[in-house]
C-alpha positions as CSV (number, residue, x, y, z in Angstrom):
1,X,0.9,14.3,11.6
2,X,3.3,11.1,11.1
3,X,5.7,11.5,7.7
4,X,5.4,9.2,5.0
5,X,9.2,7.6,4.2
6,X,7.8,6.0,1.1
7,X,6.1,7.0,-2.2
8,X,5.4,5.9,-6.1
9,X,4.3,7.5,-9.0
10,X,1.2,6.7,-10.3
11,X,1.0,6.6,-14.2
12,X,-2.9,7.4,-15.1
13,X,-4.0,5.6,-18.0
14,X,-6.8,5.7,-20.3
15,X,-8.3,2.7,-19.0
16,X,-8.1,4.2,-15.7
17,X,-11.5,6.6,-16.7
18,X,-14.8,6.4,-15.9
19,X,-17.8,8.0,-18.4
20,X,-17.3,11.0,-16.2
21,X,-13.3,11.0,-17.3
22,X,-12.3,11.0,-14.0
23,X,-10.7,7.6,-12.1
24,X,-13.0,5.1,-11.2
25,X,-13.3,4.0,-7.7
26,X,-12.1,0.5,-7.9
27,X,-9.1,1.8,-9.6
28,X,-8.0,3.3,-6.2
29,X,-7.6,-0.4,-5.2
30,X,-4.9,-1.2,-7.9
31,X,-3.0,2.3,-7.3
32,X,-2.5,1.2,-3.6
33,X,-1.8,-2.6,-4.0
34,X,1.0,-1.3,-6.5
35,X,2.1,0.9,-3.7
36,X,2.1,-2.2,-1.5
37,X,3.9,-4.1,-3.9
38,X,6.7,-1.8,-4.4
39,X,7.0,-0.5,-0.9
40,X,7.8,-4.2,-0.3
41,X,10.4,-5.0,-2.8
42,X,12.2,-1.8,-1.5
43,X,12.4,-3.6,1.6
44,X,13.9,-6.8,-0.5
45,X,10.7,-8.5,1.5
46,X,9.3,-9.8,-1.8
47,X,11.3,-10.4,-5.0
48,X,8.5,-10.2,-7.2
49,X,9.1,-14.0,-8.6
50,X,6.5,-16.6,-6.9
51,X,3.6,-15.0,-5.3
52,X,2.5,-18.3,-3.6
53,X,5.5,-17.4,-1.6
54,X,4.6,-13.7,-1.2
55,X,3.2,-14.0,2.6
56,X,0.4,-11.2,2.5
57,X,-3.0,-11.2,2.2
58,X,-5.8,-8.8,2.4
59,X,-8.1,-8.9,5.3
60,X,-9.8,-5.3,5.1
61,X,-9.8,-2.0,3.1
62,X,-11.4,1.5,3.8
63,X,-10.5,4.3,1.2
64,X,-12.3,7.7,1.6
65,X,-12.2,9.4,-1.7
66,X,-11.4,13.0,-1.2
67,X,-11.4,14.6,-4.8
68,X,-11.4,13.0,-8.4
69,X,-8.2,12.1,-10.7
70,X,-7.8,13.4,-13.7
71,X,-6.1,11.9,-16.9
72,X,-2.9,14.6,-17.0
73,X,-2.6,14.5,-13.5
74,X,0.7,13.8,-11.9
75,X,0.0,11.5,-8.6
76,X,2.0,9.1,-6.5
77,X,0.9,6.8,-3.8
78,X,2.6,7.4,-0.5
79,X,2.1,4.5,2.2
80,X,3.5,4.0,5.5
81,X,2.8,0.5,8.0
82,X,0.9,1.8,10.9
83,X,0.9,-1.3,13.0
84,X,2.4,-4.6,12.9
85,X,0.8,-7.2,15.4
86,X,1.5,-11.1,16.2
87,X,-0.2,-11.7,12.2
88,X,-0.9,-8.6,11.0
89,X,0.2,-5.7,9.2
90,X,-1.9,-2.4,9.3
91,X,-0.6,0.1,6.1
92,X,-1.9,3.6,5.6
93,X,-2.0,5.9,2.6
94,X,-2.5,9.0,1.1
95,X,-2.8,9.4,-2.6
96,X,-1.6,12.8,-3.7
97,X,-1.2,15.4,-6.2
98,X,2.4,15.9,-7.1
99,X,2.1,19.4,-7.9
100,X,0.2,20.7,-5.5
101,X,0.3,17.9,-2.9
102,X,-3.0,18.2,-2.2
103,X,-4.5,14.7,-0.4
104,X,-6.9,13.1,-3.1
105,X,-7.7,10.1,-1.0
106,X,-7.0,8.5,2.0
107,X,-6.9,4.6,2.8
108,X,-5.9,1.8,5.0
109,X,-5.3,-1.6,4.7
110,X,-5.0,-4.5,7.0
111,X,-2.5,-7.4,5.6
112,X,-2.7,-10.8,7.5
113,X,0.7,-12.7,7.5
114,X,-0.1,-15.9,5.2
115,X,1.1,-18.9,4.3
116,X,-0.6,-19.9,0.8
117,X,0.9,-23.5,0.7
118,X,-1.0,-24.3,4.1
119,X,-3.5,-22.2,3.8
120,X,-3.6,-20.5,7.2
121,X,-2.5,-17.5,8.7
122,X,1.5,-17.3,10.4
123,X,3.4,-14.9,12.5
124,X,4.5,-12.3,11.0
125,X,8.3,-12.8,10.2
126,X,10.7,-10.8,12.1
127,X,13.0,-9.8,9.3
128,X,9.7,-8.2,8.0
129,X,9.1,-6.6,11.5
130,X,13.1,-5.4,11.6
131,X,13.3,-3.9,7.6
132,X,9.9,-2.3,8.4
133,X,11.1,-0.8,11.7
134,X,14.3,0.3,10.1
135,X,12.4,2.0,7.1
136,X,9.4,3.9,9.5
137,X,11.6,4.8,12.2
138,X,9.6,2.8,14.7
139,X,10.4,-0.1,17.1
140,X,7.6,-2.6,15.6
141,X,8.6,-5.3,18.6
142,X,6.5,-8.4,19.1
C-alpha cells in the first residue's frame, strides 16, 4: 500500500448535511478539490491569487463512498499524485477518520495541464513534475 505524504483537515459544517444528517455526496467533491488546492500551495505551485493562471483542470472523477460523515466527526483529506503524464496529472485520495483512521471514501481525479487564456491543454510544467517528485518520493520524468 503506497503512503500518503500529504493531508488536511476537514472542518464539517452544518451546511455540509443532508436530511439524513450525514454528508451529502456532492460534498465529497469540495472536500477533495480543497485538498487539491492546498496540496498545491504546499508545493508553492499555485499562490492562490489569479485562478486564470492556476493551470489545472478537471478531466474525470470517481469517488467510492465507503461509510457516511457525521457532523462531530474529525476528518482530513489525504491525497497523493499517482501519475503525471505529457498533460496530465492523476491524484488519489482517501478521506479518513482522524480518530480511528478508518477509510470513509476513496477517490481519484485526473487534472489536465491547462492554459485558460488559450483555451487548450499544455504540457505539464516541469517545475510541477520536480516539486511533485520531490514531495511523493517518486521520479515523475517525462
Amino acid at each position: 500500500m503506497k503512503t500518503f505524504n500529504y493531508s488536511v483537515p476537514i472542518d464539517v459544517r452544518y451546511g455540509d448535511l443532508d436530511p439524513q444528517w450525514h454528508v451529502n455526496n456532492a460534498r465529497f467533491l469540495t472536500f477533495l478539490e480543497h485538498a487539491r488546492l492546498s496540496y498545491l500551495m504546499h508545493l508553492g505551485l499555485f499562490d492562490g491569487e489569479n485562478f486564470f493562471d492556476f493551470n489545472l483542470i478537471v478531466a474525470d472523477i470517481h469517488i467510492a463512498y465507503l461509510a457516511p460523515i457525521q457532523l462531530t466527526q474529525k476528518v482530513a483529506v489525504y491525497i497523493r499524485c499517482e501519475r503525471i503524464g505529457n498533460k496530465s496529472l492523476t491524484f488519489v485520495y482517501e478521506i479518513r477518520d482522524e480518530d480511528t483512521q478508518q477509510v470513509l471514501s476513496t477517490a481519484e481525479t485526473i487534472m489536465v495541464s491547462y492554459d485558460y487564456h488559450q483555451q487548450k491543454s499544455i504540457v505539464v510544467p516541469d517545475e510541477w513534475r520536480k516539486a511533485i517528485s520531490e514531495l511523493e518520493g517518486v521520479e515523475f520524468t517525462r
